[in-house]
C-alpha atoms as an extended CHARMM CRD file, in Angstrom:
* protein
*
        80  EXT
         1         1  UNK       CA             22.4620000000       15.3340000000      -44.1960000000  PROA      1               0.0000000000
         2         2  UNK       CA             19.3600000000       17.0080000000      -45.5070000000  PROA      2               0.0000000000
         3         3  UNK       CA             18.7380000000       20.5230000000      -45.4590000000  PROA      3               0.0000000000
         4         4  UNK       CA             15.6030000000       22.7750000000      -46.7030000000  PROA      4               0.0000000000
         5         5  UNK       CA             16.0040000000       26.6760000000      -46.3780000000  PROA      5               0.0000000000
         6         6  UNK       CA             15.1070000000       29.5680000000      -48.0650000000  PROA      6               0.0000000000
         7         7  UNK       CA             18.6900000000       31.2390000000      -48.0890000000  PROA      7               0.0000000000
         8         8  UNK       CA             21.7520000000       30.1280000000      -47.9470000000  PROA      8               0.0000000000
         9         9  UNK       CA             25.1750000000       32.2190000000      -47.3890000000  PROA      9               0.0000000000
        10        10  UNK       CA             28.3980000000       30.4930000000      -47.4300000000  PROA      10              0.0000000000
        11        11  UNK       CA             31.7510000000       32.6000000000      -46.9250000000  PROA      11              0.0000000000
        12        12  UNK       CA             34.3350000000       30.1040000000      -48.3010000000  PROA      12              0.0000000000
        13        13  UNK       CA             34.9900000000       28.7440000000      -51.5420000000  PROA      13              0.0000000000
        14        14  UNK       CA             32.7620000000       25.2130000000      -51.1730000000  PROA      14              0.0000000000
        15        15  UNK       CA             34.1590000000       21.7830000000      -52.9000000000  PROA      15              0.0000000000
        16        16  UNK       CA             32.3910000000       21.0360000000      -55.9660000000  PROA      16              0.0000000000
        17        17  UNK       CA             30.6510000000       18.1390000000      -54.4520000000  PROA      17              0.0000000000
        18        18  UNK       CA             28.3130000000       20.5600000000      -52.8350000000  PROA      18              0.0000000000
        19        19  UNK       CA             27.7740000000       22.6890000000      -56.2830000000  PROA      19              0.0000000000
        20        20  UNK       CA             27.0230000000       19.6320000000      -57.7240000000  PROA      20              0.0000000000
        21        21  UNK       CA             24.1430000000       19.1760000000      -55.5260000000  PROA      21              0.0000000000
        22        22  UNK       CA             22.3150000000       22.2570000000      -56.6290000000  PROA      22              0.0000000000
        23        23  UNK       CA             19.8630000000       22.7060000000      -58.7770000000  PROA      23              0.0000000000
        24        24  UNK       CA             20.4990000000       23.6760000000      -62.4890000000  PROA      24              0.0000000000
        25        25  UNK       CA             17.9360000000       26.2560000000      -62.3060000000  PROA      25              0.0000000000
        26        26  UNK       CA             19.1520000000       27.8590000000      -59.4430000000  PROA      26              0.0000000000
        27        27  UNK       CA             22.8690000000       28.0180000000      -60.6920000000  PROA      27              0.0000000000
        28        28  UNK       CA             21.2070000000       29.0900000000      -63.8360000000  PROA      28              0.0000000000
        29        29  UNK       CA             19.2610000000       32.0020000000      -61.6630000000  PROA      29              0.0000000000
        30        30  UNK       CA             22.5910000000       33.0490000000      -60.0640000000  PROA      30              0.0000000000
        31        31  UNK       CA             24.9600000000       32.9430000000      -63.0740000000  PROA      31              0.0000000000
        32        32  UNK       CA             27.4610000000       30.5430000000      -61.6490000000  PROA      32              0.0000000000
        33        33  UNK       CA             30.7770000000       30.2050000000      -63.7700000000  PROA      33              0.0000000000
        34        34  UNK       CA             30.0330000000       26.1620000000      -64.9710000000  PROA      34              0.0000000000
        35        35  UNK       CA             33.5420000000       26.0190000000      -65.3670000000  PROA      35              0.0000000000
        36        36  UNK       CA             34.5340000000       26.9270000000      -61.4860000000  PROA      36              0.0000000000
        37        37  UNK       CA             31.5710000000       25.8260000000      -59.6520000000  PROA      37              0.0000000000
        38        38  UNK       CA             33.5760000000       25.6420000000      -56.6380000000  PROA      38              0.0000000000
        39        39  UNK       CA             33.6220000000       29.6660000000      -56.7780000000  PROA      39              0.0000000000
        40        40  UNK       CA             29.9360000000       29.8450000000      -56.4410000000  PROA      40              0.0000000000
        41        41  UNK       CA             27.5390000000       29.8890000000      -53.7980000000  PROA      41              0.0000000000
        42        42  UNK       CA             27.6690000000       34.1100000000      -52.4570000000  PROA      42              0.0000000000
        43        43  UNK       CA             23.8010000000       33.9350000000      -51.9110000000  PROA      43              0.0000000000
        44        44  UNK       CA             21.8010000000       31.8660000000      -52.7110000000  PROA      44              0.0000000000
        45        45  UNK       CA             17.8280000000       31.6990000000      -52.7200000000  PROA      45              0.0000000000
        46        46  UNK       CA             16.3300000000       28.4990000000      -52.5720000000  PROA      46              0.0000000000
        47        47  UNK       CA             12.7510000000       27.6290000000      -52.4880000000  PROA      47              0.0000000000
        48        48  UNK       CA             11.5980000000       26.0070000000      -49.3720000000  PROA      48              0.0000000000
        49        49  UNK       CA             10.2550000000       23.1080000000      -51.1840000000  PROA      49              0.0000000000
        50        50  UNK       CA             14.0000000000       22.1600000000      -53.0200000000  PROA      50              0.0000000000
        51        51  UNK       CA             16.1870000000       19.6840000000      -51.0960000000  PROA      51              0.0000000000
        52        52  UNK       CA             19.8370000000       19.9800000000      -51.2730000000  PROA      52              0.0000000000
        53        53  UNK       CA             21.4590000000       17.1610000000      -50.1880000000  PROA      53              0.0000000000
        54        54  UNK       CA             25.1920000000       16.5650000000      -49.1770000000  PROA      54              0.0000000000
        55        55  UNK       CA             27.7030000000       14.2170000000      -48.3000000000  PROA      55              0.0000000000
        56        56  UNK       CA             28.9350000000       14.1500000000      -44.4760000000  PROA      56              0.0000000000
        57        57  UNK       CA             32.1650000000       13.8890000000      -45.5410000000  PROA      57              0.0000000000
        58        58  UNK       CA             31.8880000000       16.3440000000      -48.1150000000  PROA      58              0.0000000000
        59        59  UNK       CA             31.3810000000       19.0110000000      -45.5060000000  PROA      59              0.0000000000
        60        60  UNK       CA             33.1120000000       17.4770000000      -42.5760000000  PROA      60              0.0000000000
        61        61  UNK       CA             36.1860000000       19.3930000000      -42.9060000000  PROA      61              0.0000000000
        62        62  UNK       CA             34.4440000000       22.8150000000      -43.2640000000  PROA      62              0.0000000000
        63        63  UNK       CA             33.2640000000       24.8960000000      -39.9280000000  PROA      63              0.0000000000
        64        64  UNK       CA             29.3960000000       24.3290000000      -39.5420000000  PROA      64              0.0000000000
        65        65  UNK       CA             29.3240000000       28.4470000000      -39.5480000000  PROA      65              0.0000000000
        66        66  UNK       CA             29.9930000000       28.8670000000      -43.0230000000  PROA      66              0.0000000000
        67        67  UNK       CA             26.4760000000       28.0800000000      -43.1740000000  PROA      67              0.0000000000
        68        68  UNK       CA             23.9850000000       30.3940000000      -42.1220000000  PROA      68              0.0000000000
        69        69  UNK       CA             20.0060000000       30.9890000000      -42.1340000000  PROA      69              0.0000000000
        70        70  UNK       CA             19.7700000000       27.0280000000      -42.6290000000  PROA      70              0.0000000000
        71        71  UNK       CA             16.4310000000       25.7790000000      -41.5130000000  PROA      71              0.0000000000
        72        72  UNK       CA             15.2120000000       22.4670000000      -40.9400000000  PROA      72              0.0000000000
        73        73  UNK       CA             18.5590000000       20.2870000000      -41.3260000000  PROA      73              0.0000000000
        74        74  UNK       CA             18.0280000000       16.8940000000      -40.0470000000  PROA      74              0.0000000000
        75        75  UNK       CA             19.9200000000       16.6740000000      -36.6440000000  PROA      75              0.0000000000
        76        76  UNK       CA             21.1960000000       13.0340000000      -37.2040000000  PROA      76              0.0000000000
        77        77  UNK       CA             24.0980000000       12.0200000000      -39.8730000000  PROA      77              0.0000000000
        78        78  UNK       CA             25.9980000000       15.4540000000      -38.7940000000  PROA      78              0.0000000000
        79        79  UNK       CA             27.9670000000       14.1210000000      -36.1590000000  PROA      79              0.0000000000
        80        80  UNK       CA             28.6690000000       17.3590000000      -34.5060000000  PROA      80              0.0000000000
């Protein structure tokens, strides 16, 4: 799945896999411990025009509410 969105909040630690798939800059921005990533993610402000773009099985196991104020996530390849 693809997502674009301005803000993203996520309550939970989230795997790595999904850190990875940030931008440097933003991590940069929001001071996020290199060594555990997986810590990250409070809030997070990304510009509309950055795609983030994650695994299905990467976030399969994790409740789609952990992520909220996502915009414009391509319906298809979720499978919920």
């Amino acid at each position: 799945p693809v997502w674009k969105t301005h803000h993203v909040e996520v309550e939970r630690p989230v795997p790595v896999e999904v850190v990875r798939h940030v931008p440097f800059e933003i991590i940069k921005k929001i001071h996020v411990p290199v060594d555990r990533p997986y810590e990250v993610i409070r809030k997070v402000h990304i510009p509309i025009e950055k795609h983030v773009e994650v695994p299905v099985a990467v976030w399969k196991p994790y409740p789609i509410h952990i992520i909220k104020h996502v915009t414009h996530y391509k319906k298809h390849g979720w499978g919920w």
